[in-house]
PyMOL CGO cylinders between C-alpha atoms (Angstrom):
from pymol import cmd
from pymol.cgo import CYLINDER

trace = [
    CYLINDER, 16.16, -13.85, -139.99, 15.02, -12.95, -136.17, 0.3, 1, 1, 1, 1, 1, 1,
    CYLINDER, 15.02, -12.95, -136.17, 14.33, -16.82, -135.80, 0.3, 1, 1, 1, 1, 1, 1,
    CYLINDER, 14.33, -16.82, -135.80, 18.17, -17.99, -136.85, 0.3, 1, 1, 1, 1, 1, 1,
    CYLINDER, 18.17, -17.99, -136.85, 19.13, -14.88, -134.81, 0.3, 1, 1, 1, 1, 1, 1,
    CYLINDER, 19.13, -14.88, -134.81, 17.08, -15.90, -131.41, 0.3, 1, 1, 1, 1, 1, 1,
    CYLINDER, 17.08, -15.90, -131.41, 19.12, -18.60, -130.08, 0.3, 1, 1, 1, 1, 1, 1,
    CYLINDER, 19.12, -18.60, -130.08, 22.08, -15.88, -130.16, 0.3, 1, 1, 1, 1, 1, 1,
    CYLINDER, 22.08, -15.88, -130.16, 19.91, -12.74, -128.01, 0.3, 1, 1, 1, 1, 1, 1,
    CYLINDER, 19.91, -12.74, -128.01, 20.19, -12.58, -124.34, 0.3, 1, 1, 1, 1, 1, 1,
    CYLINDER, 20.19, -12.58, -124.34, 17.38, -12.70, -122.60, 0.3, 1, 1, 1, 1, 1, 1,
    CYLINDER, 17.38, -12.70, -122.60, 15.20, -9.82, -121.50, 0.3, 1, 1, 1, 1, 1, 1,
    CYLINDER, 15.20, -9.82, -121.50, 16.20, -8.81, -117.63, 0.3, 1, 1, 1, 1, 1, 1,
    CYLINDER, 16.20, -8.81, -117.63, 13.58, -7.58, -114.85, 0.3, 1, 1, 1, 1, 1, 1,
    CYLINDER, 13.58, -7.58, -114.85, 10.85, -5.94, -116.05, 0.3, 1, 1, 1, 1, 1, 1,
    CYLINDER, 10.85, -5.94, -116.05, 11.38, -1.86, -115.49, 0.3, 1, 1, 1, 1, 1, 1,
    CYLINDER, 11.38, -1.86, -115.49, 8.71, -1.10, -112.37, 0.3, 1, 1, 1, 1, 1, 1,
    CYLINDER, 8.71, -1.10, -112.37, 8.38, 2.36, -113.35, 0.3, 1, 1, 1, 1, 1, 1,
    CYLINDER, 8.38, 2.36, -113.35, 6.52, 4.92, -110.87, 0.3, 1, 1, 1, 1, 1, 1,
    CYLINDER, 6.52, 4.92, -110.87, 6.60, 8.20, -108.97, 0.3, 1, 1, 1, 1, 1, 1,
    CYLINDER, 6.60, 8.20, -108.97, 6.43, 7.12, -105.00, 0.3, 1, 1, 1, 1, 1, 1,
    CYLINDER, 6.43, 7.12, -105.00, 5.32, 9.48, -102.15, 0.3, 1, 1, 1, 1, 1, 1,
    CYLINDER, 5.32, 9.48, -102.15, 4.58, 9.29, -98.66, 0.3, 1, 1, 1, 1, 1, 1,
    CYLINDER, 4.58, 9.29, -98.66, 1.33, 10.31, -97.60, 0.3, 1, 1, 1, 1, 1, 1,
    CYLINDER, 1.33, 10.31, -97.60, -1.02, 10.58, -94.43, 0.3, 1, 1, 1, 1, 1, 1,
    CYLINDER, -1.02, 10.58, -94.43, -4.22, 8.59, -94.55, 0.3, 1, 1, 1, 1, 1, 1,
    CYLINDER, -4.22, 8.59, -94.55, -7.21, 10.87, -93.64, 0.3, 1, 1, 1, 1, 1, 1,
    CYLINDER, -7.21, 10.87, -93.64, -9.86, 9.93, -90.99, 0.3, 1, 1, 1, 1, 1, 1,
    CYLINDER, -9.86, 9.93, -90.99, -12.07, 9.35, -93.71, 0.3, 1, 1, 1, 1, 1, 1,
    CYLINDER, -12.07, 9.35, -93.71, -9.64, 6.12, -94.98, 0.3, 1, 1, 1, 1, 1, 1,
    CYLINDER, -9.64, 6.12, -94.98, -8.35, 8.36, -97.97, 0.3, 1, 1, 1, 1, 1, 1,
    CYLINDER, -8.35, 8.36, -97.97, -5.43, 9.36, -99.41, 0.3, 1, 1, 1, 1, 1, 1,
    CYLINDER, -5.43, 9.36, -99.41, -5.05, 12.57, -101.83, 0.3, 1, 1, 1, 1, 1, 1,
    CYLINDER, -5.05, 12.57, -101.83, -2.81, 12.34, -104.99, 0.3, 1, 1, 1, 1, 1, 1,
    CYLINDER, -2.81, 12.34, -104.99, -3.14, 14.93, -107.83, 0.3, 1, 1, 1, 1, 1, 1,
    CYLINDER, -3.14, 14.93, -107.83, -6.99, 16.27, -107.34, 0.3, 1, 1, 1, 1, 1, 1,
    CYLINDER, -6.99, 16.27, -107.34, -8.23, 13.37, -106.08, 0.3, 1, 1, 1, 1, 1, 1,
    CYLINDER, -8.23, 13.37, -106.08, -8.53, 11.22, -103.03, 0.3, 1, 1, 1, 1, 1, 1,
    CYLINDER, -8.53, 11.22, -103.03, -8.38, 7.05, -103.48, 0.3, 1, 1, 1, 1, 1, 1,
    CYLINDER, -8.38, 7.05, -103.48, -9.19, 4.69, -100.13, 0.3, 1, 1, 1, 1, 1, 1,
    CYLINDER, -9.19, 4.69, -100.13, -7.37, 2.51, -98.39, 0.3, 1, 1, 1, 1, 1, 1,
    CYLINDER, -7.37, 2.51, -98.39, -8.83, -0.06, -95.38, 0.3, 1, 1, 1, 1, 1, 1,
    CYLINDER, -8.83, -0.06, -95.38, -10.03, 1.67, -92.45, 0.3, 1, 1, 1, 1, 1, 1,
    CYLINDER, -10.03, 1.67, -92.45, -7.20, 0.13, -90.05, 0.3, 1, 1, 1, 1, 1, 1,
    CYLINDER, -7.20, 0.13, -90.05, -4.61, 2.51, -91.85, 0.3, 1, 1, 1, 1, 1, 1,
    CYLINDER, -4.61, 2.51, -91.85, -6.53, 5.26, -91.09, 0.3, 1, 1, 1, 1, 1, 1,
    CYLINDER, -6.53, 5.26, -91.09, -4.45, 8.31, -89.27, 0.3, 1, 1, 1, 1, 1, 1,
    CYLINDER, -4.45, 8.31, -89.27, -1.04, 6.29, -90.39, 0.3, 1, 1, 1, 1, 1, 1,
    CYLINDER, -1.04, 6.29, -90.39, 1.55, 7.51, -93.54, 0.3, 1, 1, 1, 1, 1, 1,
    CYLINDER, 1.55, 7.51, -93.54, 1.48, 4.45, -96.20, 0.3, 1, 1, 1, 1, 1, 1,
    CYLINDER, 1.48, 4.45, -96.20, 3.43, 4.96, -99.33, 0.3, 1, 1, 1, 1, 1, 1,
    CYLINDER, 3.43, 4.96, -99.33, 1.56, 6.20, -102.74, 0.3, 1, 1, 1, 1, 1, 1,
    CYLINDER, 1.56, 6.20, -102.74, 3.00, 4.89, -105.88, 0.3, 1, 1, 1, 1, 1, 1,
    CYLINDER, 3.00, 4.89, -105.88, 1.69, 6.39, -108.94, 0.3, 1, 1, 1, 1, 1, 1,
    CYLINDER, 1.69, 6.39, -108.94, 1.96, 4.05, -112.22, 0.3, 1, 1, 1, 1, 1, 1,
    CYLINDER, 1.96, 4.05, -112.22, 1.15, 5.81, -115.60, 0.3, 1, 1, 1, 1, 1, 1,
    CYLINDER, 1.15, 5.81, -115.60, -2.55, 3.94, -115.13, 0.3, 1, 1, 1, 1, 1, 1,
    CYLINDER, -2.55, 3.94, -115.13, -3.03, 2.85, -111.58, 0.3, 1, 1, 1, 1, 1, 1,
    CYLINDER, -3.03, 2.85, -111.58, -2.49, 3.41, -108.04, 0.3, 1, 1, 1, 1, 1, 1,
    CYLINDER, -2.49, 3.41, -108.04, -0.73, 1.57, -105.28, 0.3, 1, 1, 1, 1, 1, 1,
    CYLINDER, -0.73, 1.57, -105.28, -0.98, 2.01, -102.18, 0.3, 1, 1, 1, 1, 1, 1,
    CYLINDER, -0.98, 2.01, -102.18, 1.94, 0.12, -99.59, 0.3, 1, 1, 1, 1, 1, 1,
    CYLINDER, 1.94, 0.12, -99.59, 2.40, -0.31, -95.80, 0.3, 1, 1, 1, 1, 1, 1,
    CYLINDER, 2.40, -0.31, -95.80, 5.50, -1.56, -94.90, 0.3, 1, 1, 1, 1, 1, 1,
    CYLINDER, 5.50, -1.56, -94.90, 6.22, -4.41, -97.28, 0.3, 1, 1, 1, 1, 1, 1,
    CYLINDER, 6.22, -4.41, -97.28, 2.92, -4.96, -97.92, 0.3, 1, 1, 1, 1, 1, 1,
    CYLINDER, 2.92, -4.96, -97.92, 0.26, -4.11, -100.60, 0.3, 1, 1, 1, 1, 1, 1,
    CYLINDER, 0.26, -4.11, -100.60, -2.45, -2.91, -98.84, 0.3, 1, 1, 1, 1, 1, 1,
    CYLINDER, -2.45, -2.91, -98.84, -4.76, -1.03, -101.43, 0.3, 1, 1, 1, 1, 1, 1,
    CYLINDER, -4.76, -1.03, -101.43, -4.87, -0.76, -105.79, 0.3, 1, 1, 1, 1, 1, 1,
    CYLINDER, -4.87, -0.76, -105.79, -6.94, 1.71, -108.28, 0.3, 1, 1, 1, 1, 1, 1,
    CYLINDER, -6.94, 1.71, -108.28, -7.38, 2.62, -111.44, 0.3, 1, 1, 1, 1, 1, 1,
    CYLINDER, -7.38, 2.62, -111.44, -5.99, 5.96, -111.79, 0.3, 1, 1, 1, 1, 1, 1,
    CYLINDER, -5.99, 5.96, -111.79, -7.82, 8.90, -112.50, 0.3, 1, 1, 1, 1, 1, 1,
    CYLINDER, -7.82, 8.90, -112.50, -6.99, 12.04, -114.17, 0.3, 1, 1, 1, 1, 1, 1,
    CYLINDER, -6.99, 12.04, -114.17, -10.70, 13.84, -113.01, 0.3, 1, 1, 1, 1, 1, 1,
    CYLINDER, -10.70, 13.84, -113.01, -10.58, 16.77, -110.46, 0.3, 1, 1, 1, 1, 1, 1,
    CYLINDER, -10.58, 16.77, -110.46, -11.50, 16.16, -106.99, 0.3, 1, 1, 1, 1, 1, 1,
    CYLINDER, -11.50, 16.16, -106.99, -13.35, 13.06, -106.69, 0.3, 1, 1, 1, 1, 1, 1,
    CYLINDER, -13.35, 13.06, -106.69, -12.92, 10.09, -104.27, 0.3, 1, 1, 1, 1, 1, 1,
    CYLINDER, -12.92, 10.09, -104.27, -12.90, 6.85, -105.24, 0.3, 1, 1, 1, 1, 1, 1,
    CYLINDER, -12.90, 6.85, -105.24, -13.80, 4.68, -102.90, 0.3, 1, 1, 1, 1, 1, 1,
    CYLINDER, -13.80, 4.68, -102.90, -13.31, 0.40, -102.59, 0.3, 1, 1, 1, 1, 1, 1,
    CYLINDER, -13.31, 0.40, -102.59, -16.52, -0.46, -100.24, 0.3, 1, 1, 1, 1, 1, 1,
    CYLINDER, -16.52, -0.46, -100.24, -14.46, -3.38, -98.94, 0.3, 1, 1, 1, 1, 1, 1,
    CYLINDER, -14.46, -3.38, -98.94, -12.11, -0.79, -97.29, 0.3, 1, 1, 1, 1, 1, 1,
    CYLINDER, -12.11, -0.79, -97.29, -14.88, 0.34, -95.32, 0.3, 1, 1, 1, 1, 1, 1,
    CYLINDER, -14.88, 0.34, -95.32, -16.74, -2.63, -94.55, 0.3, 1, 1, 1, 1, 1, 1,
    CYLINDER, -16.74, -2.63, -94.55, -15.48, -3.04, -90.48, 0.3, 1, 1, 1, 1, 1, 1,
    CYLINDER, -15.48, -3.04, -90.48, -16.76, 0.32, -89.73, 0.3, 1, 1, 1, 1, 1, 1,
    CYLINDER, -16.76, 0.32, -89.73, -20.48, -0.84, -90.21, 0.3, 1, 1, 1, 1, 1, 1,
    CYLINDER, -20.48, -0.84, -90.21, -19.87, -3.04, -87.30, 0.3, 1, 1, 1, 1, 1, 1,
    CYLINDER, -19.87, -3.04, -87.30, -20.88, -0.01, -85.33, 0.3, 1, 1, 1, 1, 1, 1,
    CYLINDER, -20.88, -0.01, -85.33, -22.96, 1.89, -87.46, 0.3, 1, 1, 1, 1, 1, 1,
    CYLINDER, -22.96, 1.89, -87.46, -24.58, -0.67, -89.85, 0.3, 1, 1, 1, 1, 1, 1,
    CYLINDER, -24.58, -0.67, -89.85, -27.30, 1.94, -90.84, 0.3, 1, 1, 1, 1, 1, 1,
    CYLINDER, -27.30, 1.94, -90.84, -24.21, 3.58, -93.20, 0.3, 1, 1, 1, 1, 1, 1,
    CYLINDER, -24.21, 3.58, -93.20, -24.80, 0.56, -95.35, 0.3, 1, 1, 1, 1, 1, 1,
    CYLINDER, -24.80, 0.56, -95.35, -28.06, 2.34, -96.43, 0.3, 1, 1, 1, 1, 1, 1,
    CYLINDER, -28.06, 2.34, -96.43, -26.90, 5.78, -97.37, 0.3, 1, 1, 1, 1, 1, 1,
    CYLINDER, -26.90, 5.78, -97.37, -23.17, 6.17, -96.97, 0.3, 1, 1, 1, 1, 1, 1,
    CYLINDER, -23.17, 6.17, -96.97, -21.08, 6.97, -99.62, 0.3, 1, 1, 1, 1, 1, 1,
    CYLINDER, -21.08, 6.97, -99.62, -18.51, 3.94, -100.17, 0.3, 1, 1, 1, 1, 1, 1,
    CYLINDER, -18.51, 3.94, -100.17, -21.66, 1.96, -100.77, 0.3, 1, 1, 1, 1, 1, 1,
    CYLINDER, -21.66, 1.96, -100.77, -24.30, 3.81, -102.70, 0.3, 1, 1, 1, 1, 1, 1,
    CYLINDER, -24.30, 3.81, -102.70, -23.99, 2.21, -105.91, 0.3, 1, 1, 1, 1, 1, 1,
    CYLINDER, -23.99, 2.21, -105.91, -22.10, -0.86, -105.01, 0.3, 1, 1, 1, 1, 1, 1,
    CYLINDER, -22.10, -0.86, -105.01, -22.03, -3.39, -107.55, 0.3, 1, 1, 1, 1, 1, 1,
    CYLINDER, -22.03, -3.39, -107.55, -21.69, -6.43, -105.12, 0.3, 1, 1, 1, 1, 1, 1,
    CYLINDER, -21.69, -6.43, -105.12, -21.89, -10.13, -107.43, 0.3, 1, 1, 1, 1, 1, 1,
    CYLINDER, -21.89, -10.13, -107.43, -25.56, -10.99, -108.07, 0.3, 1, 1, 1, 1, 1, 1,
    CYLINDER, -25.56, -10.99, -108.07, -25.91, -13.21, -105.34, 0.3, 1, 1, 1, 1, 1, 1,
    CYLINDER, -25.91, -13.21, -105.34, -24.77, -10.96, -102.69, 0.3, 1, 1, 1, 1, 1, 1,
    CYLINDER, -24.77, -10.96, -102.69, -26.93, -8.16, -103.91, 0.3, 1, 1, 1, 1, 1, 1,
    CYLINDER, -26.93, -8.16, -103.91, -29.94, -10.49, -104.42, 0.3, 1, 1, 1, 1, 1, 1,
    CYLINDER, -29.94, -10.49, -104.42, -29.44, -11.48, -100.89, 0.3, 1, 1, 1, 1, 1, 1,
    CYLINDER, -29.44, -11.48, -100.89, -28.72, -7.69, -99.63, 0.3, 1, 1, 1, 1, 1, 1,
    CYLINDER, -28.72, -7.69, -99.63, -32.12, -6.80, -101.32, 0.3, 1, 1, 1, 1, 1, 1,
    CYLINDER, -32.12, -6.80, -101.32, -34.27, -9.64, -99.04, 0.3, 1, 1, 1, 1, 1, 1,
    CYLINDER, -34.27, -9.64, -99.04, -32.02, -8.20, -95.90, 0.3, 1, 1, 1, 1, 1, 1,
    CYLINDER, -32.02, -8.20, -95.90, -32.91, -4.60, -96.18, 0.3, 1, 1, 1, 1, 1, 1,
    CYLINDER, -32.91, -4.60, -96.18, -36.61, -5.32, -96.80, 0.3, 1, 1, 1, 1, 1, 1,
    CYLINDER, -36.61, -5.32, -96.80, -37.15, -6.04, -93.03, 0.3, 1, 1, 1, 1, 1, 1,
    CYLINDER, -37.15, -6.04, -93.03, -36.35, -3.85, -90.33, 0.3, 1, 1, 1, 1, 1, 1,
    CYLINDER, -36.35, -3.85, -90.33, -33.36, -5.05, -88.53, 0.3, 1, 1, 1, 1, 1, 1,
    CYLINDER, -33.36, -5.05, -88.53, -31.95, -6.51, -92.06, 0.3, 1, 1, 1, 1, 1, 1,
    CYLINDER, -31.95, -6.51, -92.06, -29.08, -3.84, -92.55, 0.3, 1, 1, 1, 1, 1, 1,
    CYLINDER, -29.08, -3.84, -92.55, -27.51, -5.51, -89.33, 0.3, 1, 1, 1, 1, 1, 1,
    CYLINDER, -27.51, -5.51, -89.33, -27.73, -8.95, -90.34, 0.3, 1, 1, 1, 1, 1, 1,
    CYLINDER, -27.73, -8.95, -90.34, -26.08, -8.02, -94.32, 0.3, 1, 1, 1, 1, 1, 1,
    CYLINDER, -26.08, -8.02, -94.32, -23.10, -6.07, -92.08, 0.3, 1, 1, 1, 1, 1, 1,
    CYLINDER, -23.10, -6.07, -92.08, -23.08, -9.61, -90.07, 0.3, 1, 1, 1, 1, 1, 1,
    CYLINDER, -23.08, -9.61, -90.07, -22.60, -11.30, -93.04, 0.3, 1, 1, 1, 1, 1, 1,
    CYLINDER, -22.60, -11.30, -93.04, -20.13, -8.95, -94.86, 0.3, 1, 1, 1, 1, 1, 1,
    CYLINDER, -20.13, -8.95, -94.86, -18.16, -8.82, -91.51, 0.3, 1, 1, 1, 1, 1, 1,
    CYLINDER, -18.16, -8.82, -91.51, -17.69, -12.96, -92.28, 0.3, 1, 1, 1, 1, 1, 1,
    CYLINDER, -17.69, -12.96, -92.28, -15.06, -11.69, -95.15, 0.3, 1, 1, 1, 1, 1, 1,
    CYLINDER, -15.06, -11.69, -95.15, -12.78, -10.64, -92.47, 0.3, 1, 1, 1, 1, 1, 1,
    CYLINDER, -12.78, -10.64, -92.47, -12.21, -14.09, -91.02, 0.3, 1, 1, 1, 1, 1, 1,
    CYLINDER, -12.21, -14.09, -91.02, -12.55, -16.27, -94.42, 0.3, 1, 1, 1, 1, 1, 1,
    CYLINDER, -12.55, -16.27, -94.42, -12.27, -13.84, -97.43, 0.3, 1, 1, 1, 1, 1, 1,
    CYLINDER, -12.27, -13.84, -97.43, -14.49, -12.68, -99.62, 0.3, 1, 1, 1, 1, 1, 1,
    CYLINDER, -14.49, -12.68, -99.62, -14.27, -15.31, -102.17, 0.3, 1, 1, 1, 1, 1, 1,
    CYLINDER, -14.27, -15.31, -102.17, -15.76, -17.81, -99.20, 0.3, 1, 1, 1, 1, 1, 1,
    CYLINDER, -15.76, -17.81, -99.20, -18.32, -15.50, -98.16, 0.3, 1, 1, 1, 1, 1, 1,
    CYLINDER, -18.32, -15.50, -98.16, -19.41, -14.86, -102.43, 0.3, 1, 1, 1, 1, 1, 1,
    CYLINDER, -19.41, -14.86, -102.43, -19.05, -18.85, -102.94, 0.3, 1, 1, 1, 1, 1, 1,
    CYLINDER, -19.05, -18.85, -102.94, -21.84, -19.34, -100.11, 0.3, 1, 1, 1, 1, 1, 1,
    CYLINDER, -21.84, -19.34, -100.11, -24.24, -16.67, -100.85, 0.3, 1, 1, 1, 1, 1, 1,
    CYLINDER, -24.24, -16.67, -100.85, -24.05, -18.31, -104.77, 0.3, 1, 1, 1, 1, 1, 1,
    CYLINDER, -24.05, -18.31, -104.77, -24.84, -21.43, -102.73, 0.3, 1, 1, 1, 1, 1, 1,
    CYLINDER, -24.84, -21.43, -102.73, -27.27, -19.87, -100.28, 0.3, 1, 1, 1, 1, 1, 1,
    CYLINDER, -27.27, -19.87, -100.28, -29.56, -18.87, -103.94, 0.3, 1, 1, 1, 1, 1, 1,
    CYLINDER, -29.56, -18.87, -103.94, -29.26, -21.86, -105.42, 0.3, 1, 1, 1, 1, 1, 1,
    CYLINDER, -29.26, -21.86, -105.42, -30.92, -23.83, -102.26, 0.3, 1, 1, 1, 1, 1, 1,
    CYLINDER, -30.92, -23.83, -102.26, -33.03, -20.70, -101.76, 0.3, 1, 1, 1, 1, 1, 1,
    CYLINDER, -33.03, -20.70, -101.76, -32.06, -20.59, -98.43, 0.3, 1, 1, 1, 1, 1, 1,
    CYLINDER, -32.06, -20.59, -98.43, -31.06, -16.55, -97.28, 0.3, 1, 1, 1, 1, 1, 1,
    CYLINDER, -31.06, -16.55, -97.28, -31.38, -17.05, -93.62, 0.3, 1, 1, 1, 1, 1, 1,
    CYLINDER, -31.38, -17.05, -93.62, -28.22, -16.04, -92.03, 0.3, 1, 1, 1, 1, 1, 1,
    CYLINDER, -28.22, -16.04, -92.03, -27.69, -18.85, -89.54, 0.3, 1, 1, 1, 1, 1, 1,
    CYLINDER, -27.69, -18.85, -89.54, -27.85, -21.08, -93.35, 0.3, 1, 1, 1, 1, 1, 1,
    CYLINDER, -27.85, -21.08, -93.35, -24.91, -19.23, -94.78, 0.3, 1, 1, 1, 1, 1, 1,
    CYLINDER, -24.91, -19.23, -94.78, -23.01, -19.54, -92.23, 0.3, 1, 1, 1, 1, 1, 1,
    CYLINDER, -23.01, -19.54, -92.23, -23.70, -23.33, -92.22, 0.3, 1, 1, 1, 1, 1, 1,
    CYLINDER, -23.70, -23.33, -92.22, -22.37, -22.86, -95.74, 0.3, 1, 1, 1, 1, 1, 1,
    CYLINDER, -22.37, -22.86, -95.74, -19.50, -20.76, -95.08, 0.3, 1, 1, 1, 1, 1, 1,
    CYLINDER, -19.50, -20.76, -95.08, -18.20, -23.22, -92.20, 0.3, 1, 1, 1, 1, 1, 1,
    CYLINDER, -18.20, -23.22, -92.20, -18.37, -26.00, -94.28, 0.3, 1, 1, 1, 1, 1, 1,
    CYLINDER, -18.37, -26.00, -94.28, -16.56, -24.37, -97.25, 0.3, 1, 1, 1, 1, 1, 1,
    CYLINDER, -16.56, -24.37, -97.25, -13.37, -23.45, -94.47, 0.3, 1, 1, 1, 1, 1, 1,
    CYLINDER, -13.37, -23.45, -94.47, -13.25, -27.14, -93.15, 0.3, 1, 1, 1, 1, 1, 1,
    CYLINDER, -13.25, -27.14, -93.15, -10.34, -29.41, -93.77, 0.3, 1, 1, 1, 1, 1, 1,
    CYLINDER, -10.34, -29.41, -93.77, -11.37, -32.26, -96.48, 0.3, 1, 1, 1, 1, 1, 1,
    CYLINDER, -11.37, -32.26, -96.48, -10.75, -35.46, -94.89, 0.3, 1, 1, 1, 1, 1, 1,
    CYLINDER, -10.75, -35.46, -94.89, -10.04, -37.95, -97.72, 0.3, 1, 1, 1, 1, 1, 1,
    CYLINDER, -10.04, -37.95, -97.72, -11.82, -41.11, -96.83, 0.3, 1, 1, 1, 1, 1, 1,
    CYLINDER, -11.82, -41.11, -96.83, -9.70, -44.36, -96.32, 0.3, 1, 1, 1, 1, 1, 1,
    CYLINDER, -9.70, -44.36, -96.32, -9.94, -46.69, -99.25, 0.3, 1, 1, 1, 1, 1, 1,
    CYLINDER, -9.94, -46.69, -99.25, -11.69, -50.18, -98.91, 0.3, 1, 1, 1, 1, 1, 1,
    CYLINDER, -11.69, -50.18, -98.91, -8.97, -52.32, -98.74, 0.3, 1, 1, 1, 1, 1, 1,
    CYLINDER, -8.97, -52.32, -98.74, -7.68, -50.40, -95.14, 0.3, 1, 1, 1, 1, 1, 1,
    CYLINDER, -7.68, -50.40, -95.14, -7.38, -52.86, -92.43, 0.3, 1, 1, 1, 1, 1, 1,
    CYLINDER, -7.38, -52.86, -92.43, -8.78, -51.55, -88.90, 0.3, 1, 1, 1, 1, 1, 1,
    CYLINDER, -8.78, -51.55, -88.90, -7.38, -53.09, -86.11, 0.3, 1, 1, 1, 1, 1, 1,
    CYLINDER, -7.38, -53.09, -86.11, -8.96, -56.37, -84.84, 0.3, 1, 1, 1, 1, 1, 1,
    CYLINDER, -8.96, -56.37, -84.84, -9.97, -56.70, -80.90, 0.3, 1, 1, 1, 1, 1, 1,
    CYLINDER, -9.97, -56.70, -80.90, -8.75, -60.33, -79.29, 0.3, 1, 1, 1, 1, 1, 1,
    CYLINDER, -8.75, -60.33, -79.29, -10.68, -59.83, -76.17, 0.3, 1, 1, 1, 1, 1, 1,
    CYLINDER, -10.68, -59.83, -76.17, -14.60, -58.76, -76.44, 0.3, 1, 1, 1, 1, 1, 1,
    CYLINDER, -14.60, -58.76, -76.44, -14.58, -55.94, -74.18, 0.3, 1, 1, 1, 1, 1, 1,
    CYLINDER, -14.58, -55.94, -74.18, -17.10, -56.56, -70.94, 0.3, 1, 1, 1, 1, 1, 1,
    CYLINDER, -17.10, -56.56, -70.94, -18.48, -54.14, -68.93, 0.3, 1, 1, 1, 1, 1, 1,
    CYLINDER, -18.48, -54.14, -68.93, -18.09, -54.54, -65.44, 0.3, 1, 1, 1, 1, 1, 1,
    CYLINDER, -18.09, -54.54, -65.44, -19.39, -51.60, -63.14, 0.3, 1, 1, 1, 1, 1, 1,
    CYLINDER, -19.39, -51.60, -63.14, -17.75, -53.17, -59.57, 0.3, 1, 1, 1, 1, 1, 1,
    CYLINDER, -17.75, -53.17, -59.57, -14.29, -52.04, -61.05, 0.3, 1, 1, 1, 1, 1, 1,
    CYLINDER, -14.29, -52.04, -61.05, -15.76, -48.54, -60.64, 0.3, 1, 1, 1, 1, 1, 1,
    CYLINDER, -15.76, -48.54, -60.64, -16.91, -48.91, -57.33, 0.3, 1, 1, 1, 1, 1, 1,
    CYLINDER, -16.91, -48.91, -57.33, -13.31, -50.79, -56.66, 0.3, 1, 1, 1, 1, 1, 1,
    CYLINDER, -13.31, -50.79, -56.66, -11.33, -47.51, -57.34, 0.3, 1, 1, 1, 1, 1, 1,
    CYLINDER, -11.33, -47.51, -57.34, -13.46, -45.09, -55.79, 0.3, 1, 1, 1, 1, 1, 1,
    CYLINDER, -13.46, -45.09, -55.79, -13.17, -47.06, -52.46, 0.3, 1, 1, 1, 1, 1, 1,
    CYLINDER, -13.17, -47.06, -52.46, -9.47, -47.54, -52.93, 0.3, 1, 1, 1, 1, 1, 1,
    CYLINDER, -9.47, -47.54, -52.93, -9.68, -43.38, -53.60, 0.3, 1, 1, 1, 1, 1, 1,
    CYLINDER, -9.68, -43.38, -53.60, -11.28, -42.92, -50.12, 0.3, 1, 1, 1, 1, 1, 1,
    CYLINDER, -11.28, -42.92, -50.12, -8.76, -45.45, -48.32, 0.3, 1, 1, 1, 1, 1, 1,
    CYLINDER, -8.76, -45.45, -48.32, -6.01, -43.60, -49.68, 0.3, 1, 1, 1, 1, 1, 1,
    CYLINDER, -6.01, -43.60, -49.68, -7.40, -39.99, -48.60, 0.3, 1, 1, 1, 1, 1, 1,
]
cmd.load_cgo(trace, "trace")
């Protein structure tokens, strides 16, 4: 009976966005407080007011028009949750936070990005070149820089300077070759070189002067 009966329904409007929205001030420590506990947002918004939207399981956070942060959200007492990401262009300064800070201890970064963390932080200026490489996501997104470290293990080649071979070649344009059958233009007159036409313009160059 509901198939006969479809044809005759109207169809289903919007979808009801249903949440509880609040301003809020984002502390100096890139978090925001709603409930009993504190979510993060990327460092740039720190010190600003962003709106909170609270969904019955998750938690938005907006700047302007924009989208700028998303959790899960939790119903625990105070506890921050952090996003690692968020925090990633502060290392830039203090890369030794990548160690021992707290948005990273216990980051589950993809295998090859850990695997490649772990042969970093083995020497002794390798926290600095893993921030180097994390700072790459800023400029071509973290999918690039996660595609290149996968590529980076399978060539078993971790040096920086290689991933970023990798990285650059992932952003460039693809030129699509020209078929077979393209024409290139055909010279009539066999180009000669002649080095007195040089020497022709300079003097007419010093006449002029």
């Amino acid at each position: 009976m509901f198939e006969d009966k479809r044809a005759e329904l109207r169809p289903l409007g919007r979808a009801f966005d249903g949440y509880v929205e609040k301003t809020v001030r984002v502390r100096s420590t890139c978090l925001v407080q709603y409930a009993s506990n504190r979510y993060s947002v990327p460092s740039r918004f720190a010190g600003q007011h962003v709106s909170l939207r609270a969904y019955a399981g998750r938690i938005v956070l907006v700047s302007g028009k924009e989208i700028i942060a998303e959790h899960k959200r939790r119903f625990t007492r105070n506890v921050s949750y952090f996003e690692p990401w968020h925090y990633v262009p502060l290392l830039d300064r203090k890369p030794g936070a990548l160690r021992d800070g707290a948005p990273f201890v216990d980051w589950q970064l993809p295998e090859a990005m850990h695997r490649i963390r772990e042969h970093y932080m083995a020497g002794k200026s390798g926290d600095r070149e893993f921030v180097d490489l994390l700072l790459l996501a800023q400029d071509h997104g973290i999918e690039v820089v996660e595609t290149a470290c996968e590529l980076a293990v399978e060539e078993n080649t971790l040096r920086l300077p290689a991933i970023i071979n990798l990285i650059n070649q992932l952003v460039e344009p693809v030129i699509t070759p020209l078929s077979d059958a393209y024409t290139y233009p055909q010279l009539t007159l066999r180009p000669e070189a002649d080095c007195k036409r040089y020497e022709m313009l300079c003097s007419a160059e010093e006449a002029a002067a």
